[in-house]
C-alpha positions as CSV (number, residue, x, y, z in Angstrom):
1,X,0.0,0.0,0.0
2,X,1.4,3.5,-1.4
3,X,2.1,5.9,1.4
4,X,1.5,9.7,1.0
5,X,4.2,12.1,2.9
6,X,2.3,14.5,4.8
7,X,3.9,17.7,4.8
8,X,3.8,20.0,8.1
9,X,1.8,22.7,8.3
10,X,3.9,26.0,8.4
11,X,3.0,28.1,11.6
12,X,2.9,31.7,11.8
13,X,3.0,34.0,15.0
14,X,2.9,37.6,16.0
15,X,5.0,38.7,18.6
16,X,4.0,40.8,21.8
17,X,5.1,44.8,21.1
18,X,8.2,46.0,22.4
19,X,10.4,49.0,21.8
20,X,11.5,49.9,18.2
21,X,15.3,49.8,18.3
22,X,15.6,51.7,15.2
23,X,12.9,54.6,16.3
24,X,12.5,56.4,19.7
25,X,8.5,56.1,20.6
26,X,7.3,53.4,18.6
27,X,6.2,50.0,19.1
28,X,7.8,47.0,17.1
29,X,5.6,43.9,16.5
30,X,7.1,40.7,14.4
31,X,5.8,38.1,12.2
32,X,7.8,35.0,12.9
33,X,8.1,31.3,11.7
34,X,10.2,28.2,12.4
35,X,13.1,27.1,10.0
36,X,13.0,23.6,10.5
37,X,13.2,20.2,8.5
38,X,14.2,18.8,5.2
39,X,12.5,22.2,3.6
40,X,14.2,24.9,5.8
41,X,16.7,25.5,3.1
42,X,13.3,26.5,0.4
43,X,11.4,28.1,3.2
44,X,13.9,30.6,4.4
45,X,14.6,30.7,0.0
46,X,11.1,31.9,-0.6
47,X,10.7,33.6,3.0
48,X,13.5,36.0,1.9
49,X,12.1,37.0,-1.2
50,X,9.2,38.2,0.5
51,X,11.0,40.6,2.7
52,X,12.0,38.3,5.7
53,X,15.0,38.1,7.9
54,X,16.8,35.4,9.7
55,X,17.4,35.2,14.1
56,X,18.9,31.5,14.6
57,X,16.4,29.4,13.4
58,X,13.1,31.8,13.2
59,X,12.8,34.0,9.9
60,X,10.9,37.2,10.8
61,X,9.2,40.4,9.4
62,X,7.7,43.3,10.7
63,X,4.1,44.1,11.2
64,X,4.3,47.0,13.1
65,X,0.7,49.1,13.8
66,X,0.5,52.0,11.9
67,X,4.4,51.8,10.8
68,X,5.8,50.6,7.3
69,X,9.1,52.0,8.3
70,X,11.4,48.9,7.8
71,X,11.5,48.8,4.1
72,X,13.3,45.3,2.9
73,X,16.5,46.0,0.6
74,X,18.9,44.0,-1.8
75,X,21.3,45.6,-3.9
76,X,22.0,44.7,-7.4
77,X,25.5,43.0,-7.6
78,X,25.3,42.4,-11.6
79,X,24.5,46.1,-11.9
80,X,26.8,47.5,-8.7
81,X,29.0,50.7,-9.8
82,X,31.1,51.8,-6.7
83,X,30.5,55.5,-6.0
84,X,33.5,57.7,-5.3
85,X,33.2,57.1,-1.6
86,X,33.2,53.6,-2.1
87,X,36.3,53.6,-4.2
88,X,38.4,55.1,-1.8
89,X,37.1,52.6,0.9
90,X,38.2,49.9,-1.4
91,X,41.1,51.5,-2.0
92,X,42.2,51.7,2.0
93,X,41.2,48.3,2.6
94,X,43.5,46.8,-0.1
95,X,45.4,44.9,1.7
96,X,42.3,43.8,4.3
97,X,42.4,39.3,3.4
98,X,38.8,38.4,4.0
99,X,38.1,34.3,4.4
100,X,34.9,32.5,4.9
101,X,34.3,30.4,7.9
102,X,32.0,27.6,8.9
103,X,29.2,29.1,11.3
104,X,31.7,29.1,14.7
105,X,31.7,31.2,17.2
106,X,35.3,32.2,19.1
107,X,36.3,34.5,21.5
108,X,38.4,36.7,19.5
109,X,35.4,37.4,17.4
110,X,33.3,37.5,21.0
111,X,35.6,40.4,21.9
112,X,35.3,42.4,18.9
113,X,31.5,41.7,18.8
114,X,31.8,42.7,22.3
115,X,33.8,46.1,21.9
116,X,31.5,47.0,18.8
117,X,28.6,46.7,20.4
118,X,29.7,48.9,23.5
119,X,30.8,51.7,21.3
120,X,28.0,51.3,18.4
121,X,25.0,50.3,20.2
122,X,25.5,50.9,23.8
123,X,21.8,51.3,24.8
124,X,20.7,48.5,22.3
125,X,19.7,44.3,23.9
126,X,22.9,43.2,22.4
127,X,25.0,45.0,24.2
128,X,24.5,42.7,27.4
129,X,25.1,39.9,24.9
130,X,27.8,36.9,26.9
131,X,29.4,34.9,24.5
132,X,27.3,31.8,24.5
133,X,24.3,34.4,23.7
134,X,26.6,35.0,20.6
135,X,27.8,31.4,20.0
136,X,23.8,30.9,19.7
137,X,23.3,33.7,17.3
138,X,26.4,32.5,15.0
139,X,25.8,28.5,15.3
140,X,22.3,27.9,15.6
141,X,21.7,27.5,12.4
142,X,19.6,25.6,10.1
143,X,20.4,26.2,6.7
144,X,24.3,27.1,4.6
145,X,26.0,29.8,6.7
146,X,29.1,31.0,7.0
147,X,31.0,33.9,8.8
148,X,33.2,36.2,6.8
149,X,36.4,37.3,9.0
150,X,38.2,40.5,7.2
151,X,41.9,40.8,8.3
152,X,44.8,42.9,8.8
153,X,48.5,41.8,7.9
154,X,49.4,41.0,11.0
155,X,46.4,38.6,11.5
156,X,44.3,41.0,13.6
157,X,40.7,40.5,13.2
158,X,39.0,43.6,12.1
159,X,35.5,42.5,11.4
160,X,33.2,39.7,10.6
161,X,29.4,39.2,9.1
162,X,27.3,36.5,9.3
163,X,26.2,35.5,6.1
164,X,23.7,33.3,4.3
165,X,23.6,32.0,1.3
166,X,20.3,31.9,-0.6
167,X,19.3,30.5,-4.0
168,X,19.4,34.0,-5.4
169,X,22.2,35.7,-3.3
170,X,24.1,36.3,-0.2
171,X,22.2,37.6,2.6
172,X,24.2,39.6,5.5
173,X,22.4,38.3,9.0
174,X,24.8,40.6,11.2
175,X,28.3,42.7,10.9
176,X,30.4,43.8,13.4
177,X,33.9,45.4,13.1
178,X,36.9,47.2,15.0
179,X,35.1,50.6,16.3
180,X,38.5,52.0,16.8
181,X,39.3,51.8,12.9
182,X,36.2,54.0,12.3
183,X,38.1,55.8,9.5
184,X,38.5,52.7,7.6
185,X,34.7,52.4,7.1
186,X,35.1,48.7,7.7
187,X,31.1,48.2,7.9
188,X,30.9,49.4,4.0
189,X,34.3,47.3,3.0
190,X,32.2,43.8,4.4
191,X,29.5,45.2,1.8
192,X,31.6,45.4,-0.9
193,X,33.3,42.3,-0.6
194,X,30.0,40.6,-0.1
195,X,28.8,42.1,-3.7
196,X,32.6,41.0,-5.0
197,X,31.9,37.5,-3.9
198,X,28.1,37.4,-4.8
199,X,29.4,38.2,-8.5
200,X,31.9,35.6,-8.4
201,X,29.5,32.6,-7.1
202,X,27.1,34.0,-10.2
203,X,24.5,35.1,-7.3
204,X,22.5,38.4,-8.2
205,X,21.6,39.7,-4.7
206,X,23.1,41.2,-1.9
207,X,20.1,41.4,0.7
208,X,21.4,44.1,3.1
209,X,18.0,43.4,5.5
210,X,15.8,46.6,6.4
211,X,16.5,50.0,5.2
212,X,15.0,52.7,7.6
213,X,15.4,56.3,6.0
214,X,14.2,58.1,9.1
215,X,17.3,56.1,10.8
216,X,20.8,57.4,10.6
217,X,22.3,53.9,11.4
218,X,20.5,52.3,8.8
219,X,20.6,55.0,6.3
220,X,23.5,53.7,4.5
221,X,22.3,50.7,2.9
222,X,20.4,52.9,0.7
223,X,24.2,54.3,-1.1
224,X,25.0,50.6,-3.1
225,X,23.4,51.6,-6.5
226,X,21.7,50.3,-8.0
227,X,19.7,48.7,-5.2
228,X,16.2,47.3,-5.0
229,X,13.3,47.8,-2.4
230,X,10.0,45.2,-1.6
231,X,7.0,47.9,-2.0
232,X,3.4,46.7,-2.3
233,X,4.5,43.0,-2.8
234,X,7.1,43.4,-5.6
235,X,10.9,44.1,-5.8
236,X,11.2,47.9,-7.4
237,X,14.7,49.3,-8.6
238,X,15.5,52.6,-5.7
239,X,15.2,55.8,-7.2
240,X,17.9,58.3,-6.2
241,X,15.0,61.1,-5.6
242,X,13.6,58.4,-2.6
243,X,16.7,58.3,-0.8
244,X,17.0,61.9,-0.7
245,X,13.5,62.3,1.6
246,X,12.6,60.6,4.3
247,X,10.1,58.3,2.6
248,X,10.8,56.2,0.0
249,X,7.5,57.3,-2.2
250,X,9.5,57.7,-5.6
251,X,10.5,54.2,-7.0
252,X,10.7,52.8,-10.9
253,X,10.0,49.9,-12.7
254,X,8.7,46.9,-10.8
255,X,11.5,44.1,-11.1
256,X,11.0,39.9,-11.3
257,X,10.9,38.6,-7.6
């Protein structure tokens, strides 16, 4: 007698509201789902596509009341021209060797997540992080991850990003780096080297995660051009006019999901 494979149901649930960490006086809510099983890899595939994000094994998206602030964002590594900002950045971190890692967590990365946090986001959750909070956040991990170490001649680690890789392109989960080489721009060198080795894997995403354009900290993902925004259920190519206002009204053509 033929037996039929029952497939689990997928299971969707909305979190209680808490503080927005990207917006003084207003209330975050999530979306979030299980990774788990023989179709994580697909799930988290297709989940991504429609705007979610990865935390350990949950993908999640906001659904905050009232707010539409957290607009999803991939930039277009086929397409990617450098600005002259982004040159120079290369340019400084010429010598930086970047390598990736299997999904590990150690404690010279704990100590630079560690210092970055203290400095970057002092009043922020992960900032009373211990390191098997972060061995969690790097290893627990259901589909292909890796992290991305970026170092110095001497062998000093000067960042690191969590990365996933998707059917359509690398996704960066989380970045830290050395907050004393703030000149370096290390945080937009991890973003160039991720669009470097998106091209050379034949991938044709980035996905950078939320921009927020009323957020200085997250303002910067908007400056990879060309780059691509979820509005209204379809992937739309970022018009330069929307990331000079606060809201991102202005896009163009509607591109293929």
């Amino acid at each position: 007698m033929l037996q039929r494979s029952v497939r689990r149901p997928q299971f969707f649930y909305t979190t209680a509201p808490l503080p927005c960490p990207y917006l003084p006086g207003r209330t975050e809510r999530k979306v979030v789902t299980e990774l788990a099983g023989a179709d994580a890899e697909g799930l988290h595939d297709r989940l991504s596509r429609a705007g979610f994000r990865r935390s350990h094994n949950i993908a999640y998206s906001p659904v905050c009341p009232g707010c539409q602030a957290c607009i999803p964002i991939r930039i277009d590594a086929r397409a990617f021209e450098p600005d002259r900002t982004q040159r120079r950045v290369a340019r400084d971190n010429a010598g930086v060797i970047a390598a990736e890692m299997p999904p590990r967590a150690s404690a010279e990365q704990f100590s630079l997540f560690n210092r970055y946090q203290k400095v970057r986001h002092a009043d922020g959750d992960m900032a009373a992080m211990g390191f098997y909070d972060y061995r969690a956040m790097v290893e627990d991990t259901p589909i292909s991850s890796s992290i991305v170490e970026l170092r110095d001649g001497a062998d000093r680690l000067l960042g690191a990003c969590l990365t996933d890789r998707l059917s359509d392109g690398l996704s960066a989960v989380y970045s830290f780096y050395d907050p004393g080489e703030e000149k370096r721009s290390i945080g937009t060198y991890i973003v160039l080297w991720l669009i470097a080795r998106a091209r050379e894997l034949g991938l044709p995403y980035v996905y950078l995660g939320y921009w927020v354009p009323e957020s200085r900290k997250m303002a910067y993902k908007a400056r990879f051009r060309p780059s691509e925004v979820l509005m209204g259920g379809s992937w739309r190519v970022l018009a330069e006019e929307a990331v000079q206002t606060p809201i991102a009204a202005t896009m163009t053509t509607s591109v293929e999901a």
